[in-house]
C-alpha positions in Angstrom: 0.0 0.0 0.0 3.0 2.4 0.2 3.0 5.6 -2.2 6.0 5.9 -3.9 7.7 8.8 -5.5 5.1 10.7 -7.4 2.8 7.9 -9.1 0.1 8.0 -6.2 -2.5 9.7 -4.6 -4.1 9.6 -1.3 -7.9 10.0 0.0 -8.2 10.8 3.7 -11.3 10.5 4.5 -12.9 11.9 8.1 -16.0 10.1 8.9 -19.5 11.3 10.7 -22.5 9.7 11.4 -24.5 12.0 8.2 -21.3 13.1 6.6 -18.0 12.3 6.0 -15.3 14.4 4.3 -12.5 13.6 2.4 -9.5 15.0 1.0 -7.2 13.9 -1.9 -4.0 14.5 -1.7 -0.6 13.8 -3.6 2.6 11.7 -2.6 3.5 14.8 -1.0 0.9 15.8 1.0 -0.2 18.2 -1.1 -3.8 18.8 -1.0 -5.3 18.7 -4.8 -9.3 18.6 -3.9 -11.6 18.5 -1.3 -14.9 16.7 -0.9 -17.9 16.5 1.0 -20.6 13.1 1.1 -23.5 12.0 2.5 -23.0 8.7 4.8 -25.5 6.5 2.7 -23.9 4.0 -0.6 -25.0 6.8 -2.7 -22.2 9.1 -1.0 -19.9 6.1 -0.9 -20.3 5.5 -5.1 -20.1 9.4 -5.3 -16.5 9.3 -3.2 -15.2 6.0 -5.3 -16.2 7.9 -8.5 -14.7 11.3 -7.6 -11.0 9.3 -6.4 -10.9 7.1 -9.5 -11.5 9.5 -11.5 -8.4 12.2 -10.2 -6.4 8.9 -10.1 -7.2 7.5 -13.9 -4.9 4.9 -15.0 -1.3 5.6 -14.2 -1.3 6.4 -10.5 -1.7 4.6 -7.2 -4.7 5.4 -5.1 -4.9 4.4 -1.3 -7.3 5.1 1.0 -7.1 6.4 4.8 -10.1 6.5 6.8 -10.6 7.4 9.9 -13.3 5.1 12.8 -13.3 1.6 10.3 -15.2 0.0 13.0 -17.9 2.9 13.8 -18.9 5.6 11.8 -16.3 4.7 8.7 -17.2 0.9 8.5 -19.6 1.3 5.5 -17.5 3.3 4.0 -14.3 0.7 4.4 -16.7 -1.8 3.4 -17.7 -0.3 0.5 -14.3 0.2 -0.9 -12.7 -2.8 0.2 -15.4 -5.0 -2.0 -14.6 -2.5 -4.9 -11.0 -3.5 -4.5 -9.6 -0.9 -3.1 -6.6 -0.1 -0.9 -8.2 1.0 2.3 -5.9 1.6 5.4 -7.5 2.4 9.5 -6.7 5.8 10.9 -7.0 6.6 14.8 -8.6 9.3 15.5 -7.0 9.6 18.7 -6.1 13.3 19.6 -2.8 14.5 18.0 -0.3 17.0 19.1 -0.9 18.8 15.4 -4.5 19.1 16.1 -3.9 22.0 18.8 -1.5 23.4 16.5 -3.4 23.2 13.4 -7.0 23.3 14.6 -9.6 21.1 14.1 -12.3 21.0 11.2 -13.5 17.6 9.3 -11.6 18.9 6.1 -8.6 19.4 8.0 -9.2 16.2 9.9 -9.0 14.7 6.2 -6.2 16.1 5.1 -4.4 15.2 8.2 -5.8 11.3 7.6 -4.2 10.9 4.2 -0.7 12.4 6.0 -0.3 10.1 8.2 -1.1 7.7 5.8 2.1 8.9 4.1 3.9 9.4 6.7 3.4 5.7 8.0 6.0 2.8 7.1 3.5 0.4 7.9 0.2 1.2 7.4 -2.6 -0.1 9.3 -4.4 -3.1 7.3 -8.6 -3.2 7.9 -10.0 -5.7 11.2 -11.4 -8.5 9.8 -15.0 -8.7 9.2 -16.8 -12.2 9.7 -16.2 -14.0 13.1 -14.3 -11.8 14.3 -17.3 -9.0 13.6 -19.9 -11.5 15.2 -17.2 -11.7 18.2 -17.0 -7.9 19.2 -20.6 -7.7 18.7 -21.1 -10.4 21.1 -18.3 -8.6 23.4 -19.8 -5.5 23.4 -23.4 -6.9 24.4 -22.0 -8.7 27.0 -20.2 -5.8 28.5 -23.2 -3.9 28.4 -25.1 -7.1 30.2 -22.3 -7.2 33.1 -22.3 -3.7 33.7 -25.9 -3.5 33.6 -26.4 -6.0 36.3 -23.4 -4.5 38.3 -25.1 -1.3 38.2 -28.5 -3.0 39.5 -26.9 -4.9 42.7 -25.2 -1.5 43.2 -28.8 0.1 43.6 -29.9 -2.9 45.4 -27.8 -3.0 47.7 -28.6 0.5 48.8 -32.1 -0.3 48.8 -32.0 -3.2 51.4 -29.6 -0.1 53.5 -33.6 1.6 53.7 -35.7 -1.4 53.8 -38.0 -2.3 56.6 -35.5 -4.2 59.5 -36.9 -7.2 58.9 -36.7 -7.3 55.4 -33.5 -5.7 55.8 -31.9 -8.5 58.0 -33.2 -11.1 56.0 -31.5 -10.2 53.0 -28.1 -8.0 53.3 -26.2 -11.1 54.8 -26.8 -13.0 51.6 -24.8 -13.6 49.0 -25.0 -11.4 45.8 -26.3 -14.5 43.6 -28.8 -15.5 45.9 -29.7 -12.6 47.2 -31.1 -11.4 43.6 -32.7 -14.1 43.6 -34.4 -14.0 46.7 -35.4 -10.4 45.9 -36.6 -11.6 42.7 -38.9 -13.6 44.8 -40.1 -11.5 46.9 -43.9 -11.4 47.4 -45.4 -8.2 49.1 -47.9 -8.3 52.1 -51.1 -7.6 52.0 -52.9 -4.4 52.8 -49.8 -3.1 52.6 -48.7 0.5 53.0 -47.7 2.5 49.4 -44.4 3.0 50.9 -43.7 -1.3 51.5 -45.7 -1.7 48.3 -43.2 0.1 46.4 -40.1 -0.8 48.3 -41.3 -4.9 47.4 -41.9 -3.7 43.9 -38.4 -2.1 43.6 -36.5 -4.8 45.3 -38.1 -7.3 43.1 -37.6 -5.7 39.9 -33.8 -5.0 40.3 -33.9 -8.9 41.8 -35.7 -9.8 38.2 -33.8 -7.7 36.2 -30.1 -9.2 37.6 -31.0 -12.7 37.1 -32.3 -12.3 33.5 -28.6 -9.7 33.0 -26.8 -12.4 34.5 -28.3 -15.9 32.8 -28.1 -13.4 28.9 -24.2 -13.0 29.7 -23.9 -16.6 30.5 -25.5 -17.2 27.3 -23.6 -14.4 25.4 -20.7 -15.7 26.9 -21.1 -19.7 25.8 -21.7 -18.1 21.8 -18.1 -16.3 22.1 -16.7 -19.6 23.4 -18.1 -21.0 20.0 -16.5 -18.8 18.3 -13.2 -18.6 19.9 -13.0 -22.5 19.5 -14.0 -22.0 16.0 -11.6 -19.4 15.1 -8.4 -20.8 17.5 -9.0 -24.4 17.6 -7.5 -25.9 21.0 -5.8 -22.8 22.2 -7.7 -22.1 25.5 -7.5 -25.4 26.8 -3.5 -25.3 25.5 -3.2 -21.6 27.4 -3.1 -21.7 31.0 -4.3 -18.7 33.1 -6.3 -17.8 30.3 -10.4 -17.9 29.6 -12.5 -17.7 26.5 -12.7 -14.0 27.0 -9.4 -13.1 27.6 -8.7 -15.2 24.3 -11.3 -13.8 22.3 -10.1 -9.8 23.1 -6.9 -11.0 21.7 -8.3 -12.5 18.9 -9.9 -9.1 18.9 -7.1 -6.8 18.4 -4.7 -9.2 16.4 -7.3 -9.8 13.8 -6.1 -11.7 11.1 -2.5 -13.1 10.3 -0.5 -10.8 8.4 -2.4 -7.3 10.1 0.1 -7.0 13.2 3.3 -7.2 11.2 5.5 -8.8 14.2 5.6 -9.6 18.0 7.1 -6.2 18.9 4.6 -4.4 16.7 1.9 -6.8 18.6 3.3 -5.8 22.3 3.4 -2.0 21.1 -0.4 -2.3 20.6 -0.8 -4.3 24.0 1.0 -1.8 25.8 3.5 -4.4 27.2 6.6 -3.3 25.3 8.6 -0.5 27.6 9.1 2.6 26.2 12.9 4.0 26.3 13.3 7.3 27.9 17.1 7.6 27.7 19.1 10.7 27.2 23.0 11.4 27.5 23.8 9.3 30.1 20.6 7.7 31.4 19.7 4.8 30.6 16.5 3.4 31.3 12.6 2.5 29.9 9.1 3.6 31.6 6.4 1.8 32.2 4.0 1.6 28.6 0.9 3.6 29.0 -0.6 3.5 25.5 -2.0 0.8 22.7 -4.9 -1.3 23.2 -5.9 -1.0 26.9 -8.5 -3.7 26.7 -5.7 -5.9 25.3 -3.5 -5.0 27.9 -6.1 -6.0 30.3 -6.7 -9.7 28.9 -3.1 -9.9 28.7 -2.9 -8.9 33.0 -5.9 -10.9 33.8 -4.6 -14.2 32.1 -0.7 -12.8 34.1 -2.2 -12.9 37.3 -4.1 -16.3 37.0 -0.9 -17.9 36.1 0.9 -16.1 39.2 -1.3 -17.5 41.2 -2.2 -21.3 39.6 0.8 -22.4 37.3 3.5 -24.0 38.9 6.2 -22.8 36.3 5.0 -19.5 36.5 5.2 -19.6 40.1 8.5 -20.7 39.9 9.5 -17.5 37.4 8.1 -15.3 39.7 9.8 -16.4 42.8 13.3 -16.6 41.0 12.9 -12.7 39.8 11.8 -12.0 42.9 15.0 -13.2 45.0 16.6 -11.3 42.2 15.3 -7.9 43.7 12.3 -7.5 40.9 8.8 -6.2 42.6 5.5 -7.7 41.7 4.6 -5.6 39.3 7.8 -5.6 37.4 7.1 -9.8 37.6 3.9 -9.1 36.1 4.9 -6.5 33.2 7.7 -9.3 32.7 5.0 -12.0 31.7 2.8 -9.7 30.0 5.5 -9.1 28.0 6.2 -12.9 27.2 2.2 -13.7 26.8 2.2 -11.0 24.4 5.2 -12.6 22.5 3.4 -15.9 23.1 0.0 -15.3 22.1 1.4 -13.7 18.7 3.3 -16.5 17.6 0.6 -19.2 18.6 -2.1 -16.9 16.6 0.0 -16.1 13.5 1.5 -19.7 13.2 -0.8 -22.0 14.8 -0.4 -25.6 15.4 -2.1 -28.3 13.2 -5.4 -29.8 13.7 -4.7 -33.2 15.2 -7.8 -35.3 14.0 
């Protein structure tokens, strides 16, 4: 996808929910024209058409658009099945945006420069599984917090209950006690004031058991899919869950889209950052990249700190060696992340 010399042109493209605006630009950077689209396929044929066109024959024409997977995905879509060379922008904030300002043309001209200016230029997420898996993910995200948000209010709605009631209920645990709530049955005759406390209490009970038994469900689809899509490797990973697996799966994508196992810690936020100058030496901690990455990547660290013997063993040998736990911890991260890469870009035959 690289633009070479000055055989090719560029479209950044910035992307709204009704609009999105593009720019086309040369190998240089230099802006040649501007365009603005309506987000429907109409606007999408329009953009193809206006791009090929300034491109004709003889010149390269890539594409950089920002949010693929939000409000650019039809757009990416569209181009991609045309055969086009479509690369993924952030749209995280940039330094040059305070400098320059902020406008969507000037947010699509600054798209199709860092296209340029980019050595290795972000390739598209897949679509297919791994679409149905994020969709799944983000559904059962929204079900977990949901519920976590219910027993939160619960909870503070047994602290006001009638004593009884009260006493009966806040030395449960969180399962059952839902449940129990859920349950409840309110006297009769009744005050408006118990009447609507029962009513409360029973609704949030109702409405965390159906939350919890849709992320179960939710959660035994993504399991599917992860077995589908990594055949073997949860049961082969220690310390590590369908979930944690399947946000991996989630930001590696597809083989050949994270170019190598540093590139693949960058994005998890596991590879330390140098921060030497003259005579100092030394890295910092890695704050940036994928943070819901970097969080699969801790969660699977910690369970194998605590239940695999080997990893036990690692710890407790860096650990006479002076390290603290959380260097430990960034030190497996930093392996899983190395790990996980290889095993998902070269995976190991299916045994039948």
């Amino acid at each position: 996808m690289s633009i070479t010399g000055d055989t090719g042109l560029v479209a950044g493209v910035d992307t709204h929910r009704d609009t999105h605006s593009a720019a086309l630009c040369d190998a240089r950077g230099r802006v040649l024209s501007q365009r603005q689209v309506p987000a429907t396929p109409g606007g999408y044929a329009d953009l193809l058409a206006w791009a090929t066109a300034a491109a004709g024959t003889g010149q390269q024409l890539a594409w950089a658009i920002e949010g693929t997977r939000h409000y650019g995905l039809g757009l990416a879509r569209h181009l991609a099945g045309a055969g086009q060379q479509v690369a993924e922008i952030d749209s995280t904030r940039h330094i040059s945006k305070r400098r320059a300002g902020k406008s969507d043309p000037i947010d699509a001209v600054r798209a199709a420069r860092e296209l340029l200016a980019r050595p290795h230029p972000g390739q598209l997420r897949a679509d297919g599984d791994r679409e149905a898996l994020r969709l799944l993910m983000c559904d059962r995200d929204n079900a977990v917090q949901s519920a976590k948000t219910a027993r939160t209010v619960l909870t503070s709605v047994i602290v006001t209950a009638p004593s009884q009631l009260r006493e009966e209920l806040r030395h449960l645990p969180a399962a059952r006690r839902a449940q129990a709530c859920a349950a409840l049955a309110c006297p009769a005759g009744a005050d408006r004031l118990t009447r609507v406390t029962y009513q409360t209490l029973t609704g949030l009970g109702q409405r965390i058991t159906t939350l919890a038994t849709t992320a179960a469900g939710l959660e035994a689809q993504i399991s599917e899919i992860v077995e589908d899509m990594t055949p073997g490797l949860v049961a082969a990973e220690p310390g590590a869950g369908a979930l944690s697996i399947a946000q991996v799966l989630l930001s590696w994508s597809h083989p050949g889209r994270i170019r190598s196992e540093a590139a693949f810690a960058m994005l998890s936020g596991t590879a330390p950052v140098p921060v030497s100058s003259g005579r100092t030496d030394r890295h910092r901690l890695n704050r940036l990249g994928d943070r819901q990455l970097n969080r699969a990547l801790h969660v699977i660290a910690v369970n194998r700190m605590r239940h695999h013997p080997p990893t036990r063993a690692y710890a407790e040998r860096r650990k006479a060696e002076g390290k603290t736990d959380k260097e430990i911890r960034r030190c497996i991260k930093r392996y899983l992340a190395r790990h996980l890469y290889r095993a998902l870009t070269h995976p190991a035959p299916r045994t039948t």
